[in-house]
Each structure stands twice: as C-alpha cells, then as structure tokens.
VMD Tcl script that draws the C-alpha trace (Angstrom):
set ca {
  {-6.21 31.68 -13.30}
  {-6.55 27.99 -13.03}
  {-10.21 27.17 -13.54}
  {-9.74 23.19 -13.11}
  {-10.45 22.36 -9.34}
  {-8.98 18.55 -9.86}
  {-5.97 20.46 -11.30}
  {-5.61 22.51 -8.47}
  {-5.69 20.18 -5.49}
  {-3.35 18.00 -7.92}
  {-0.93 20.50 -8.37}
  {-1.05 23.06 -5.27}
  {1.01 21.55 -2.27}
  {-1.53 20.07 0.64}
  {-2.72 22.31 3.22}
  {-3.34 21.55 7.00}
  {-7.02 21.58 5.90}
  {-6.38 19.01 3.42}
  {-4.57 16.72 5.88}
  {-7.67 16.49 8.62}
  {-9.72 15.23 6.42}
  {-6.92 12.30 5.37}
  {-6.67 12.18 9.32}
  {-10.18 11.58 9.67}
  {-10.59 8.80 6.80}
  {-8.11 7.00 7.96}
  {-10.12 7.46 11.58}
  {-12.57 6.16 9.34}
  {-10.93 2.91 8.03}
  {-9.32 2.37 11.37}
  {-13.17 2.12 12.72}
  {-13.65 -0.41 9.85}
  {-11.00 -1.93 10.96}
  {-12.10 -2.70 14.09}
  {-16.03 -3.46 13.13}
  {-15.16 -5.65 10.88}
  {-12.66 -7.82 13.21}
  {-14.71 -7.57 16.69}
  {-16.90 -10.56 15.64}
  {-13.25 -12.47 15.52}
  {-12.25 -10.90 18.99}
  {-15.36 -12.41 20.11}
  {-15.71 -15.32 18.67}
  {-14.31 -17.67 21.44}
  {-16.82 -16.12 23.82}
  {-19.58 -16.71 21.03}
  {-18.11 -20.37 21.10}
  {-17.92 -20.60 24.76}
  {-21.56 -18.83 25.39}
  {-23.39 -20.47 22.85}
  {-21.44 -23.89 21.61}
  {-21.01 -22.66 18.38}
  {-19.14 -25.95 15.83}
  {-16.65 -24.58 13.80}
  {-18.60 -24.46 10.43}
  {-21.33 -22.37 12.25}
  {-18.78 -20.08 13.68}
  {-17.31 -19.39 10.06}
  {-21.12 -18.44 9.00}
  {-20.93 -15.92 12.24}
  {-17.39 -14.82 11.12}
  {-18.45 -14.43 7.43}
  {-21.65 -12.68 7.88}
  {-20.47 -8.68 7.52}
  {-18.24 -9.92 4.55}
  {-21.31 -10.80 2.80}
  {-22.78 -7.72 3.59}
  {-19.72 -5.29 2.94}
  {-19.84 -7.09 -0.70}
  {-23.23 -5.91 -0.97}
  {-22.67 -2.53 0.65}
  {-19.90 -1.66 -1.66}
  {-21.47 -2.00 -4.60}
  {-25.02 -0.75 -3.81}
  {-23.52 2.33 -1.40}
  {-20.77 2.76 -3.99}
  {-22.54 3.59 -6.38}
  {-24.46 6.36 -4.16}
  {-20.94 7.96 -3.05}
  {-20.69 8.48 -6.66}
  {-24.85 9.70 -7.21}
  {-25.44 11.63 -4.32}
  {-21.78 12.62 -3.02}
  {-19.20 11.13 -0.61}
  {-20.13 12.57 2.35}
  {-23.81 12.02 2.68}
  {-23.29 8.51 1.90}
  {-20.44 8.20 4.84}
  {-22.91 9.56 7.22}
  {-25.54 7.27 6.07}
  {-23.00 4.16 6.41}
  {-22.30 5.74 9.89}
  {-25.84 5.07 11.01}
  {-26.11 1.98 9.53}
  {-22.75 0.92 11.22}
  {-23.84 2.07 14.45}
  {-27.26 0.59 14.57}
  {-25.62 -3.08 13.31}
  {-23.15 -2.69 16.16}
  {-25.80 -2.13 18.86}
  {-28.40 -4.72 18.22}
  {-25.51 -7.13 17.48}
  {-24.18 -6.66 21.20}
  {-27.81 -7.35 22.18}
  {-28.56 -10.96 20.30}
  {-29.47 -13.68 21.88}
  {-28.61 -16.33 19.16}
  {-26.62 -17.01 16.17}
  {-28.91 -16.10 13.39}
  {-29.84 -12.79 15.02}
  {-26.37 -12.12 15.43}
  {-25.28 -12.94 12.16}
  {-28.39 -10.47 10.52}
  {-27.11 -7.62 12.29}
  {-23.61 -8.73 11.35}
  {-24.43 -8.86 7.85}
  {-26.30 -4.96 8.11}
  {-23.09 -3.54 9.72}
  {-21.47 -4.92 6.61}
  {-23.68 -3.07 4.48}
  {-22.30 -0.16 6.14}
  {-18.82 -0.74 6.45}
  {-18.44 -1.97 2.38}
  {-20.03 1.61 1.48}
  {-17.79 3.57 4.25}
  {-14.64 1.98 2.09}
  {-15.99 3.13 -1.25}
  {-16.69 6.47 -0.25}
  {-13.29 7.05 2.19}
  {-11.38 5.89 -0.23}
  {-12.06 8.06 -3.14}
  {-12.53 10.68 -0.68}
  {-8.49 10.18 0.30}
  {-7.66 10.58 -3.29}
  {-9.68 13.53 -4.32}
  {-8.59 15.73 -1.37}
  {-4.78 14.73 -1.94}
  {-2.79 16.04 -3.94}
  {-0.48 14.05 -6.67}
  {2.55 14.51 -4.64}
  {1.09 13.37 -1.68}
  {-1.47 11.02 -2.72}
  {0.36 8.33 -2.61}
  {1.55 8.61 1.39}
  {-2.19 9.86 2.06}
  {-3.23 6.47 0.35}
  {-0.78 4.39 2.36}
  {-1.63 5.82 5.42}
  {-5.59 5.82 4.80}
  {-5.10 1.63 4.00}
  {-2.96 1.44 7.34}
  {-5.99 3.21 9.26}
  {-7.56 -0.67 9.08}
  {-5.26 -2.56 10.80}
  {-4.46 0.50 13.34}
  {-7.90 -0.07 14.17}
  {-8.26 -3.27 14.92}
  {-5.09 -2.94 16.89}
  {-6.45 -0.56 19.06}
  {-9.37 -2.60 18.94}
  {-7.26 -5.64 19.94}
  {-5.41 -4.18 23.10}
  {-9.43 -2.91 24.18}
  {-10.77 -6.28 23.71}
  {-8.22 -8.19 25.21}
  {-6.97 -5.76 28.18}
  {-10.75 -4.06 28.78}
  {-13.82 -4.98 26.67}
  {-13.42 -8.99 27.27}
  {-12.04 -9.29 30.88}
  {-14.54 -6.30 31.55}
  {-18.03 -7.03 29.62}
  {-17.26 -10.16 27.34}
  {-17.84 -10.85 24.34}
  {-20.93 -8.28 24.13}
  {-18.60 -5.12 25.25}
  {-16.85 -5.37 21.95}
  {-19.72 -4.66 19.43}
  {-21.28 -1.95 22.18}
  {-17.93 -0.41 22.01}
  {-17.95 -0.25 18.70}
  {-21.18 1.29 18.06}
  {-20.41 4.25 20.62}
  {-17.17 5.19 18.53}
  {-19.17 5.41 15.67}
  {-21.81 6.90 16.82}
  {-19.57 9.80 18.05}
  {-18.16 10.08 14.43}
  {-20.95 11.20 12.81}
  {-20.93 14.80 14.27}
  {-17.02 15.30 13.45}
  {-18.13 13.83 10.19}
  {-20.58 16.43 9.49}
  {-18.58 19.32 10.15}
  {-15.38 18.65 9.27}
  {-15.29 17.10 6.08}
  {-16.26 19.07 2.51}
  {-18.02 17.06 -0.48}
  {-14.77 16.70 -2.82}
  {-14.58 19.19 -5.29}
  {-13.71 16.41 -8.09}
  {-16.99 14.89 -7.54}
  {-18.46 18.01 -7.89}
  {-17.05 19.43 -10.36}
  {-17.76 15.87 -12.14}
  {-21.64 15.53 -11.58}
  {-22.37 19.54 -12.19}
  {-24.89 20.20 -9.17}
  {-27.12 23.33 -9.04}
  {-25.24 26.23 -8.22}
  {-21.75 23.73 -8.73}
  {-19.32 26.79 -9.15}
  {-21.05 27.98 -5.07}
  {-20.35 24.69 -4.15}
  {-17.02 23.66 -5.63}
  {-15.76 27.46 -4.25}
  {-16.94 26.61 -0.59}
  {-15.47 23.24 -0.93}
  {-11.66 24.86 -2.15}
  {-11.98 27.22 0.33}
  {-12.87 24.74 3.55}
  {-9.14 22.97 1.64}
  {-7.76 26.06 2.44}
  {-7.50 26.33 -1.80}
  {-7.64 28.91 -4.45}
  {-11.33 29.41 -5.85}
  {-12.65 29.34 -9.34}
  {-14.21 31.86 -11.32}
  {-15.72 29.61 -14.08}
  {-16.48 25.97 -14.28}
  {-14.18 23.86 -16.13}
  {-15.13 22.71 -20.21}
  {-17.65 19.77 -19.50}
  {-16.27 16.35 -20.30}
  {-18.86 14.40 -22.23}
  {-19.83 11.54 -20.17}
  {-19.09 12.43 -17.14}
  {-21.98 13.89 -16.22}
  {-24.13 10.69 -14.59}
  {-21.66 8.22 -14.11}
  {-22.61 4.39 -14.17}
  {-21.40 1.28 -13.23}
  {-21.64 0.45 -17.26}
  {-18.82 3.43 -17.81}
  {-16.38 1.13 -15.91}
  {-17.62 -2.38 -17.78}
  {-17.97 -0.49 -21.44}
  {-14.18 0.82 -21.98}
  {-12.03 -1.67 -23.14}
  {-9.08 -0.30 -21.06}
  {-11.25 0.75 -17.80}
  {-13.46 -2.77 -18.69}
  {-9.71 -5.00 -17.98}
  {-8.69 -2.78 -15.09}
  {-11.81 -3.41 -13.30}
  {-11.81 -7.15 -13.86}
  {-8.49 -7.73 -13.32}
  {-8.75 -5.46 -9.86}
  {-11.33 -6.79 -8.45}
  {-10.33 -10.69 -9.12}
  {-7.09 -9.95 -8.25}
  {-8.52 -8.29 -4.84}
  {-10.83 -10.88 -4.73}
  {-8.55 -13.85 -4.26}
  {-6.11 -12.18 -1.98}
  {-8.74 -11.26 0.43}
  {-8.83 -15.30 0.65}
  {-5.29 -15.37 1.69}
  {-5.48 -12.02 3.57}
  {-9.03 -12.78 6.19}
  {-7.96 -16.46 6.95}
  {-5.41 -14.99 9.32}
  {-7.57 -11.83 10.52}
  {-10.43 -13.58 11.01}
  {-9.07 -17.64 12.41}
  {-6.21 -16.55 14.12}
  {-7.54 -15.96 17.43}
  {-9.59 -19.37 17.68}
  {-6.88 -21.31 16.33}
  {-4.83 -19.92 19.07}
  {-7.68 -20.54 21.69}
  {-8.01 -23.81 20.52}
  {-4.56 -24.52 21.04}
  {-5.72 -24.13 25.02}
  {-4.93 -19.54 25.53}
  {-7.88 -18.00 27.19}
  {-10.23 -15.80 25.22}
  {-8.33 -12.84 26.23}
  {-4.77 -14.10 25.01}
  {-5.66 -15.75 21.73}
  {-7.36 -11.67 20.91}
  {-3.56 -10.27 21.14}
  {-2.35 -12.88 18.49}
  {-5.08 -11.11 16.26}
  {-3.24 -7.43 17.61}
  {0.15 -8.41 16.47}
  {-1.23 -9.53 12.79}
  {-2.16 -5.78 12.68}
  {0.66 -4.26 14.60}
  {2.30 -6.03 11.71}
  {0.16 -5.21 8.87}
  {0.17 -1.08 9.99}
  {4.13 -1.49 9.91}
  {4.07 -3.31 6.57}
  {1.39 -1.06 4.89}
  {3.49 2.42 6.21}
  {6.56 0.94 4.96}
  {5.36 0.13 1.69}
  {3.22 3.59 1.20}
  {7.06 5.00 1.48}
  {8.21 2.60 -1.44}
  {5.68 3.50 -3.28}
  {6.64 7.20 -3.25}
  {10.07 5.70 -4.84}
  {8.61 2.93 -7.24}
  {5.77 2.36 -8.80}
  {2.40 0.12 -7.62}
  {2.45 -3.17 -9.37}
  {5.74 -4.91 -8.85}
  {6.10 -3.86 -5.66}
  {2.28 -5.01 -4.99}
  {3.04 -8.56 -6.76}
  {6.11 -8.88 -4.32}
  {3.98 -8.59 -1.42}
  {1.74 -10.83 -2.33}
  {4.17 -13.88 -3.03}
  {6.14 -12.91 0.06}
  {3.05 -12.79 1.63}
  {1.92 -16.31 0.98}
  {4.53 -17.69 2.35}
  {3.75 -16.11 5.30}
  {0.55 -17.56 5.62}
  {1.66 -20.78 4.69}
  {3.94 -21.29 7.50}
  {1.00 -19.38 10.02}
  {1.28 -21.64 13.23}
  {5.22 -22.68 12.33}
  {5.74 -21.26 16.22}
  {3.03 -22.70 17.81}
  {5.13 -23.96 20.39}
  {4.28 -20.82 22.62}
  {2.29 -17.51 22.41}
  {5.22 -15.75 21.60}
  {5.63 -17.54 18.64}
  {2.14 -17.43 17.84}
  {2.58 -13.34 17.77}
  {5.41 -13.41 15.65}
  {3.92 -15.36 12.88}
  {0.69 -13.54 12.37}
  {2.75 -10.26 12.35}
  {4.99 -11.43 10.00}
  {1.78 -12.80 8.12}
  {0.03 -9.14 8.60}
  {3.22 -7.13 7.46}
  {3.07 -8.73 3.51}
  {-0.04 -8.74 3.45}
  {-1.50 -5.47 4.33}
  {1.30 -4.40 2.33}
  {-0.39 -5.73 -0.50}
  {-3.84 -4.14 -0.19}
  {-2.02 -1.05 0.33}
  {-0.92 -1.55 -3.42}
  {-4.07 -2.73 -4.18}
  {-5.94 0.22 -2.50}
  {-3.35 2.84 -5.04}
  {-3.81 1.51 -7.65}
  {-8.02 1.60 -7.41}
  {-7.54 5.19 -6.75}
  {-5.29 5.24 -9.89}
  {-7.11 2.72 -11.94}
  {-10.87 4.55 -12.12}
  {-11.88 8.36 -13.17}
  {-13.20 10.74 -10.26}
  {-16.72 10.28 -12.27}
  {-16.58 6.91 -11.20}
  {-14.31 6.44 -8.77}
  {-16.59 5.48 -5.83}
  {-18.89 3.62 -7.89}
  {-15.23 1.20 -9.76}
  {-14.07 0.96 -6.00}
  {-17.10 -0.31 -4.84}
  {-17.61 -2.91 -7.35}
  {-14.05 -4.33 -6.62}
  {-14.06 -3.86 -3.36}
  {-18.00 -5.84 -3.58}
  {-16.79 -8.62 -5.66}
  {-13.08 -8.57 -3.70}
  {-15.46 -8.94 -0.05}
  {-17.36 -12.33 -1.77}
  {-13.75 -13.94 -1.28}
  {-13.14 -12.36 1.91}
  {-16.21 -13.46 2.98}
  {-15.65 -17.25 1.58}
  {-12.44 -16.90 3.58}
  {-14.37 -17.99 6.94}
  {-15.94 -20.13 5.34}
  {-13.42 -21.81 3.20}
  {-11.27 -22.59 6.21}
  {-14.04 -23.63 8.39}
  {-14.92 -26.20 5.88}
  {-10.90 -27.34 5.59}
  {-10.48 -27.70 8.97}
  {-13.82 -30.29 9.38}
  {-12.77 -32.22 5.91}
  {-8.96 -32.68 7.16}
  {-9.23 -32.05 10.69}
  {-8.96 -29.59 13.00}
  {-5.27 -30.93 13.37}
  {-4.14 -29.93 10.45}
  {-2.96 -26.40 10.48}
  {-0.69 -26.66 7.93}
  {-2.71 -28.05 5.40}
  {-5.36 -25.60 5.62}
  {-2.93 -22.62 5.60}
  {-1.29 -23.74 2.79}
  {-4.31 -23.93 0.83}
  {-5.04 -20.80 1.72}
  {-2.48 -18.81 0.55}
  {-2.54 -20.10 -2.79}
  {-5.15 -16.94 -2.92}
  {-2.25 -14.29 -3.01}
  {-0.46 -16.36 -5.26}
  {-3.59 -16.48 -7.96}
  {-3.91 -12.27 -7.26}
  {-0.14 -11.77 -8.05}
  {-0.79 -13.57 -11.27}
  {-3.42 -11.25 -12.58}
  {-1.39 -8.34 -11.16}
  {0.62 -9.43 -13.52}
  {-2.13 -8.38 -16.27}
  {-2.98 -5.53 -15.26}
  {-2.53 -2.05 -17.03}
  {-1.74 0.96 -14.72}
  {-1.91 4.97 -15.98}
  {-3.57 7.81 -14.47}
  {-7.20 7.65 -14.84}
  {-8.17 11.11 -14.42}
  {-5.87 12.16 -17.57}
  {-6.32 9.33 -19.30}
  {-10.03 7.43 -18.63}
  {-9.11 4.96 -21.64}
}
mol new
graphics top color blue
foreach p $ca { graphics top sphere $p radius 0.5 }
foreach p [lrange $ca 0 end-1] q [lrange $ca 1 end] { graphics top cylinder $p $q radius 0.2 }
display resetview
C-alpha cells in the first residue's frame, strides 16, 4: 500500500473531485484577473471625474501592484505556515473589503490606499492558488491544470471587460466596477470554505497534530486512496522558510533567475493590460469603447495561454516560454500599429495578449516545477512579490515615457517597453529546470 500521499495524487489518474477544485482556482485567478484590471476599466472615468494627469493616473493604476508585491511575499509565506486554504479565505476578505471602500472614495489617495490593500490580497490569493493547482493535480495532468489555472486571469478580466463596458460603466460608472467586484468575492468565500481540502502535500510536509486524520480526510474529499502510516520524514521539511529557497545553490539560482525573469516581463506584459484602454480613449473612443480594447488583449491572452498549456503537454517549459516572450515583444512593440480604427486597436492588443499570457503560462509551470511542496507557496510568493515590483513600475514607467517624449509618441514608449520580455527571455535562458519535489537540489 502506497503510504506517500504526494505519490499518490502524482501517480493515480485525477478524479472529478480533483478537477473542482482546479475549476475553482482558476475561478479564483479569473477574480484576480478582474480585481486587478478594474482600476484600468475605470480609469478614464477616474480621469474624467476627477482630472487625474497622466503621471497621477499611473500612481492610481500602480497602486494594487505595489501591494500584490507585498502580499505575495508576506501571505506567501503564510500559505506555506498555516495552510493554503485559510490563507485564501483570509485574502478573500481582504479582497473584498479593498474592493468596497475603493468604490466608495472620494479622492485619489483614498483610492489608491484601498487599491494598494486589495493588492495585499490578491498577491497572497496567487501564492496560495497556485500551489494549490499543483498539489491537487496530478503529474499527467498538471501541466493542462496549470495552463488552464494561468488562463483563469485573463478569462476574468474578459468577463470583467464585456461587464464594464456593456453594464457596470454605461450602468453605474466607474464606481460599479470595484462594487462588482467585491460582491463576486464576497460570494466566494462560502464555496471556498466548503469545497476545497487543505492539500495533502502541505500536510503531509508540515506534520500537523493528528496529520495522518487530516491527510486521510483530505485524500478522501480527492476522491483518493487513504494512508495507513505517514510517510519517512524528510529532514528539513518540517518548518519551511524563505531561507530554504535562498540557501540551496540549485533552488538559490532558480529563485533568482524566476523571479527577475518574471520580474521584467511583467514590464512588458502590464503596459498593455493596464494603458491600453486610455491610450485608446485618448485617441477620442468613449470610456465604454476604449474598456473592450482591454477585453480583446485577454480574449487573446486566454487563447494564447490554452494553446500553449497544450504545447506544453508535448514539449517542455523553457524554450517554448523564451519563444513567447521574444514573439511577444514584438507584439508590444508594434501596440497601436492599427490605430487607424477600433478594429485595429482590438486586433493588436489581442495579438499583444496571445504571446504574452503565453509566457506567464510558462512562467507560472515552471514555479510549480521549480520549488518543493515545503516551500512552494512561500518560492511563489517571493517571485511572484519581486515579479509585481516591475509590474507595478509598469504604470509607472510608461506614465513617465509618455510626459518625457510626449503623449504622441506611442511608438517610442512601446518599444521601450518591450525590451522587458526581451531581458526575461535572456535569463530564461539561465535557468535550470527538474522536478523539485524529487529532486529539491
């Protein structure tokens, strides 16, 4: 009798079970997705309301960036202490409170505080979902569970997208977008709650009281054959630290390279997600029509992202990944190359979104690959916190373009800023890919 539970959901083919609980984190992601984009769906009503410049507006845009950076790391590292799904329900209050009172402000900096706290939740939602998607997967499907968890993001914001510009705007303005939001994730916390089991690899990992009761229940709600004995203990593993993932040599250059990597293509990546729709309402499209530009970049980057989950089940992460990325920053490069009509505008930001979310999909494997189960929440979060410092520059970065060369110069500033996924496919490059679980380095 196998007495491994990592070795069990690795080995034994998925059950139903096993596939909610993918279902719901990428439900999960998807309301990431849209969180962390409804500040850009509103933005030209922000503008419009308040007279917001440019650089102020990238602030605005920036703030829950800055605070999923933060959230990643801190929250991380409590998926990873205290299990993955209390710390998803805490991040679902936190989300849900940030989302209120930001519907409710009254000026920028108020708005950008509660941005900020809904980032806190948000960066330690993706921590904890995402080893949560691995450690309920098996290895045959882990890697279509993965793809499909990373496409979650940009579903969301496209359902987001076709909300905000068909409903939420035309409806309630720019305040109906973050009030929507915090209603959906409100409502997630029950489903939350009841439907989704602590993993049995973290469990089995940080040794509980009564762990054999609780790893059992856990197999069982996977619909999964049960243990009689706990597996040998694996020395260190027990209280797993942030300096487990900085002390190996081989776990030390994954990390770096990882998060750097992620780091500089979230540059490349947010520029579109988060300018796209005032660029476009700058270029004279109401409010309403510049938010579907935004749609199609995700429309785009959930057809990219599927496509390349299937690859992956072919190939392997990393040159597919680096592919992306240079593909990808051409993409960006040429964002605004049909800006001769809206049309055009929605083909280049899908084209843009397709390589691009293709390449956090890779990105997304291979931290799920790349760190231990001991660690895993705590390794993704510290990527994922340095990788949201870029993303969160990205606002800002362009912002401050756009008033050195002009708001005129579109394609300038967009080639600058996909030099980002260029710089990430070079440390890609670098970077050493096995199996962490079997072999931690």
């Amino acid at each position: 009798m196998q007495n491994d539970p990592r070795v069990i959901i690795d080995d034994n083919p998925m059950s139903a079970r096993q596939w909610i609980v993918v279902v719901l984190m990428i439900a999960l992601n998807a309301l990431d997705g849209f969180d962390v984009l409804s500040s850009a769906f509103a933005a030209p009503g922000i503008t419009r309301e308040w007279g917001v410049s440019r650089e102020a507006l990238g602030v605005v845009l920036s703030a829950e960036l800055v605070g999923m950076g933060f959230g990643s790391v801190l929250l991380g590292g409590v998926a990873d202490r205290l299990g993955r799904k209390p710390a998803m329900l805490f991040c679902l209050v936190v989300m849900a409170g940030g989302m209120y009172m930001a519907h409710a402000a009254n000026g920028v900096t108020e708005l950008t505080i509660w941005r900020f706290t809904t980032g806190l939740g948000i960066g330690g939602m993706l921590a904890a979902t995402n080893a949560v998607t691995a450690e309920s997967s098996s290895r045959a499907g882990r890697s279509l569970a993965m793809a499909l968890y990373v496409i979650g993001y940009p579903l969301g914001a496209v359902i987001g997208g076709f909300a905000s510009s068909q409903w939420l705007l035309p409806e309630f303005g720019w305040r109906g977008v973050f009030l929507f939001g915090a209603i959906v994730t409100a409502g997630l916390i029950p489903i939350v709650w009841l439907l989704v089991p602590e993993t049995p690899a973290y469990l089995v990992a940080v040794r509980p009281k009564r762990a054999l009761e609780k790893i059992n229940r856990s197999l069982t709600a996977l619909r999964q054959p049960t243990i009689s004995e706990l597996p040998h203990l694996v020395e260190g593993a027990v209280k797993p630290k942030i300096t487990d993932i900085l002390s190996k040599p081989h776990l030390r250059k994954v990390t770096l390279l990882l998060a750097f990597g992620y780091m500089f293509h979230t540059i490349t990546f947010y520029y579109i997600l988060k300018w796209s729709p005032q660029i476009v309402a700058d270029f004279g499209y109401p409010a309403a029509q510049a938010a579907t530009v935004l749609t199609w970049a995700n429309v785009g980057g959930a057809i990219g992202g599927a496509l390349f989950g299937f690859l992956m089940t072919k190939w392997d992460i990393k040159w597919p990944t680096i592919a992306m990325l240079l593909i990808g920053s051409v993409a960006v490069a040429a964002f605004g190359i049909g800006k001769g009509s809206l049309e055009g505008w929605r083909l280049a930001t899908f084209v843009a979104g397709f390589f691009t979310n293709a390449a956090i999909v890779g990105f997304y494997s291979a931290f799920a690959r790349g760190f231990p189960a001991y660690a895993r929440a705590t390794g993704t979060g510290l990527v994922l916190g340095i990788g949201r410092f870029g993303a969160a520059g990205s606002p800002i970065l362009a912002g401050i373009l756009f008033a050195w060369l002009g708001n005129n110069q579109l394609l300038a500033v967009s080639v600058i800023m996909a030099l980002g996924s260029i710089a990430a496919a070079l440390l890609l490059l670098m970077l050493p890919l096995r199996d962490a679980d079997r072999d931690p380095g």
